[in-house]
N, C-alpha and C positions, 0 to 999 in steps of 0.2 A: 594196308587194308584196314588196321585198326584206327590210322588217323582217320580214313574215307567214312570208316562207320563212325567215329566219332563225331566225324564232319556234319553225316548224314543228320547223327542226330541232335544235333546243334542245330541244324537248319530244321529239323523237323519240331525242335523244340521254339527256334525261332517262329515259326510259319505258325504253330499254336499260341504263344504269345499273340502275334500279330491277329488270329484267328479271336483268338479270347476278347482281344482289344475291341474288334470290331463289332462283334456281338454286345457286349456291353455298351458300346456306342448304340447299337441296334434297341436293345433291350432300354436305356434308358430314355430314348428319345421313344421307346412303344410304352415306357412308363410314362413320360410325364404327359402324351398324347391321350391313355389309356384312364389319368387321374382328370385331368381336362375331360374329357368324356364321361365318366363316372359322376364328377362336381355335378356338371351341367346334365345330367339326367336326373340327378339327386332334387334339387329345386322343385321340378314338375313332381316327382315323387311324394317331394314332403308337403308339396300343399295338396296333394291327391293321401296325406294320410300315409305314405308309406315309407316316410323319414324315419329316423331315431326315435326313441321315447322324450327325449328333451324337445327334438323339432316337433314331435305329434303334441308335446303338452303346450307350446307355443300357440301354435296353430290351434289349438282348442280354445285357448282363452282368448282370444284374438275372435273366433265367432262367437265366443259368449260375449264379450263386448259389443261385437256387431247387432248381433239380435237382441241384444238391451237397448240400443240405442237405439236402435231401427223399431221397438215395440213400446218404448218411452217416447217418443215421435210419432208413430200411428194413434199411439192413447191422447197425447196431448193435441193432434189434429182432429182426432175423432171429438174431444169435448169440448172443441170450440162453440160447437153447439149449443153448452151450457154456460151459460152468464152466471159469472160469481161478481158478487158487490165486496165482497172482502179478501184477504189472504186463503191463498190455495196451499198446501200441503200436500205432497204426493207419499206415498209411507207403501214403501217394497218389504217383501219380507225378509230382506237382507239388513231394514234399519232397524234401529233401537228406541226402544221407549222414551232414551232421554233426547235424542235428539228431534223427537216429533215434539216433545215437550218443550223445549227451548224453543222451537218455531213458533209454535201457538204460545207461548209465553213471550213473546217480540212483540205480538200482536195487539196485545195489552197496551205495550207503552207508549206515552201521551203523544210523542212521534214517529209514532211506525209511519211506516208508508204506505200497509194493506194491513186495515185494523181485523176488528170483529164487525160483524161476522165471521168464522176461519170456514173454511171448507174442507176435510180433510178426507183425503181419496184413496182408496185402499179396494184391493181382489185379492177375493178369496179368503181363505180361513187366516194364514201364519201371516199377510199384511194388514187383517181387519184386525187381527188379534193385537198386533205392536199399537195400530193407530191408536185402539180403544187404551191403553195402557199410557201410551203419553198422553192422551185425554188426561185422564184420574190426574197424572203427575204433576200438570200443566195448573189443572182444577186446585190442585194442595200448594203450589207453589203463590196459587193468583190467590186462593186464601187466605196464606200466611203473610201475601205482601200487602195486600189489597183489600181483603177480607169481601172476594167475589168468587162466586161457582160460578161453572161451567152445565150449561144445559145442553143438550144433546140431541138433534133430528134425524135419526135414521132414513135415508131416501136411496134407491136406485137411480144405475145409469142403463147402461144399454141390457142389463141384462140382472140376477137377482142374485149374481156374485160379486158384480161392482158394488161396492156401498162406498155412499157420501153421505159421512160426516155433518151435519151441519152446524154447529159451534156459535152459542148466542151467552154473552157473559149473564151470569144472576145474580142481580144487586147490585144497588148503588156504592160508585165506589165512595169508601168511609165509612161506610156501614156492614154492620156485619151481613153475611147471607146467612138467611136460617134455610136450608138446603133441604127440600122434601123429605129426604129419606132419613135428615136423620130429626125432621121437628111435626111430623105425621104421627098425629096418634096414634092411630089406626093400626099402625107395626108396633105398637109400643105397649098393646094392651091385652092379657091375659088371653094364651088360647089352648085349648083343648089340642092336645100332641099329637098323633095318628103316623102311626108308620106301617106303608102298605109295601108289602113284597109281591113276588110275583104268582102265587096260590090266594090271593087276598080275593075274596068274593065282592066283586061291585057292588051287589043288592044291597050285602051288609053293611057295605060301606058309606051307601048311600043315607041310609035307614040312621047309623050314628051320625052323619054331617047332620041330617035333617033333623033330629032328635036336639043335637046342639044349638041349634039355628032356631028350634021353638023355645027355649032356654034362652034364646040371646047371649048364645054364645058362641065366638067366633074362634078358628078350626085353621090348625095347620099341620098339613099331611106331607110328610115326608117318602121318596120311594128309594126301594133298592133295585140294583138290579139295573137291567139295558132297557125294563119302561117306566122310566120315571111317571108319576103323576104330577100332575098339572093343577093349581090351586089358585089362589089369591098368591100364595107364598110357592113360586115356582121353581120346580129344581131343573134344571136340563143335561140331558146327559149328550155322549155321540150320536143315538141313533132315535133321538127326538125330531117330530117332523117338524119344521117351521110355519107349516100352513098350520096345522092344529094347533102349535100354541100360538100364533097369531089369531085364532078362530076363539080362543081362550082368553086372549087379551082384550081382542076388542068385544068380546062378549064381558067382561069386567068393565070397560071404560062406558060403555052404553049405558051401565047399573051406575056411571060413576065411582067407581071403586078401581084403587090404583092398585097396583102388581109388583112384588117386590120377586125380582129372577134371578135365580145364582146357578154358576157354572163351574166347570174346572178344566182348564185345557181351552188350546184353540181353538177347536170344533165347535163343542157348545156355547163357547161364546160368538162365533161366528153365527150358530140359528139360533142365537137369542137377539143380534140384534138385525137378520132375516126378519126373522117376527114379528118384531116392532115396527121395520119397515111394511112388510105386509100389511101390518092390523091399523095403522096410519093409512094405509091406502082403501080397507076395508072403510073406514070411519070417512075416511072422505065423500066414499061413495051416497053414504048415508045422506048424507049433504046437510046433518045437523050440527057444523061449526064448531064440532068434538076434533081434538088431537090431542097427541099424544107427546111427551118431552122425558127424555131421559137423563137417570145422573148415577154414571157408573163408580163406583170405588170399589176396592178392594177388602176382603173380610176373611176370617181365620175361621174355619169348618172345623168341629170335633168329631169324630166319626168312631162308634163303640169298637171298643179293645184295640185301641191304639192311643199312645202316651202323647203321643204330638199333636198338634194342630196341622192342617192342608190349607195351603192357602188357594182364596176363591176371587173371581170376580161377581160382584152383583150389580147390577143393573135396576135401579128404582125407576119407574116406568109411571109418571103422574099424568090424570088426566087434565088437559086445557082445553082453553080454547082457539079454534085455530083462526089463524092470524094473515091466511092469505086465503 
């Protein structure tokens, strides 16, 4: 009896071994069917976004690449329309000053392959902002080599966030450029200071310009605050409109009298040279042969109860005459 039960359970331990064996047969052949399954739903998943954090950040930059390409392809189809005679530039707000500088600095030499004129194309605030900075960099470097500036034509494209650049070298080269802004008397000579805040009474204000103005003496107003005032000597802040200092400017270039415009930050220098492009279009209208030519650098701002300097863009904004 003890061997039978012994037997019994030998065989019963056998029959569960044999039981275990096959499930595991079962069980592996329902895993590796079950990982096959899982893979291959995974794929649709993760380009539907509902991979891993590694596959979702793949697949993210993979459609930022797409729609760069696919929107740097619509832009450069869409301006076929516009006819450039010289080097084009395209300036994203992902590139650097010095690299839009070295382009427009190729353009220069005696064989480039797409001289000057440059064209440089830029939307919106933080691409106009880079463009206009390897401008300056481009302008210092043709200086230093060449002893030629860089003039500047503010113009739209499809719209009054595109801006193009238009890039016309100043001066012969071998000769030095004496550069408007800085061989203009006009900025150079003695002015009555005025700093207007935001309780400043217009009337009064007007009543001192004019006061100076029968003196023959000319007047530089400084403002604080989110509304800058607007002068010969222009400050611009964020929330400066660009039609009014357009309306400012070319109300200056009609008298003859050039605009010297300083900014800080992308924004304002984005609707300063808004503006320029506006008030070039105002003055066109006119249809008395006036335009307008710019030559930005850069300048160091003192500003009361602070020990440091702020560094600034200014934009010298001279009137000419136009040439097409």
């Amino acid at each position: 009896m003890a061997e039978a039960r012994r037997g019994n359970r030998t065989g019963s331990s056998n029959r569960g071994v044999a039981k275990k064996r096959t499930l595991g047969k079962v069980d592996q052949a329902s895993a590796n069917t079950h990982f096959t399954i899982k893979l291959e739903d995974a794929l649709p998943s993760a380009r539907r976004g509902g991979g891993g954090k590694v596959t979702q950040a793949i697949e993210g930059r993979q459609r930022q690449r797409r729609a760069a390409t696919k929107a740097t392809k619509e832009a450069a189809d869409r301006d076929e329309q516009f006819e450039y005679d010289g080097r084009v530039v395209w300036v994203s707000g992902e590139a650097t000053p010095q690299s839009v500088a070295h382009t427009i600095r190729g353009a220069a030499l005696p064989d480039a392959r797409d001289g000057f004129p440059c064209y440089v194309l830029a939307k919106r605030d933080k691409a106009v902002n880079v463009g206009v900075k390897g401008v300056i960099t481009a302008a210092r470097y043709l200086m230093s080599d060449a002893q030629q500036g860089i003039g500047m034509y503010p113009t739209f494209r499809e719209n009054r966030n595109e801006l193009t650049l238009k890039l016309e070298l100043w001066g012969s080269e071998g000769e030095t450029a004496e550069l408007p802004h800085e061989a203009d008397p006009s900025l150079q000579e003695a002015a009555a200071q005025m700093i207007v805040g935001r309780d400043t009474d217009p009337r009064v204000l007007a009543g001192a310009i004019a006061k100076n103005a029968r003196d023959g003496q000319n007047v530089s107003i400084r403002g604080i605050g989110s509304k800058p005032v607007s002068a010969a000597q222009m400050i611009v802040g964020r929330d400066t409109d660009p039609r009014v200092l357009a309306g400012a400017i070319a109300k200056n270039a009609r008298d003859g009298q050039n605009v010297s415009i300083r900014g800080i930050g992308s924004k304002p220098v984005f609707e300063m040279l808004r503006a320029v492009g506006v008030a070039r279009q105002y003055l066109a209208s006119d249809g008395e042969g006036t335009d307008l030519v710019c030559f930005p650098d850069f300048t160091e701002v003192q500003f009361e109860r602070r020990a440091d300097t702020t560094a600034a863009l200014r934009i010298f904004v001279m009137v000419t005459e136009a040439t097409e």
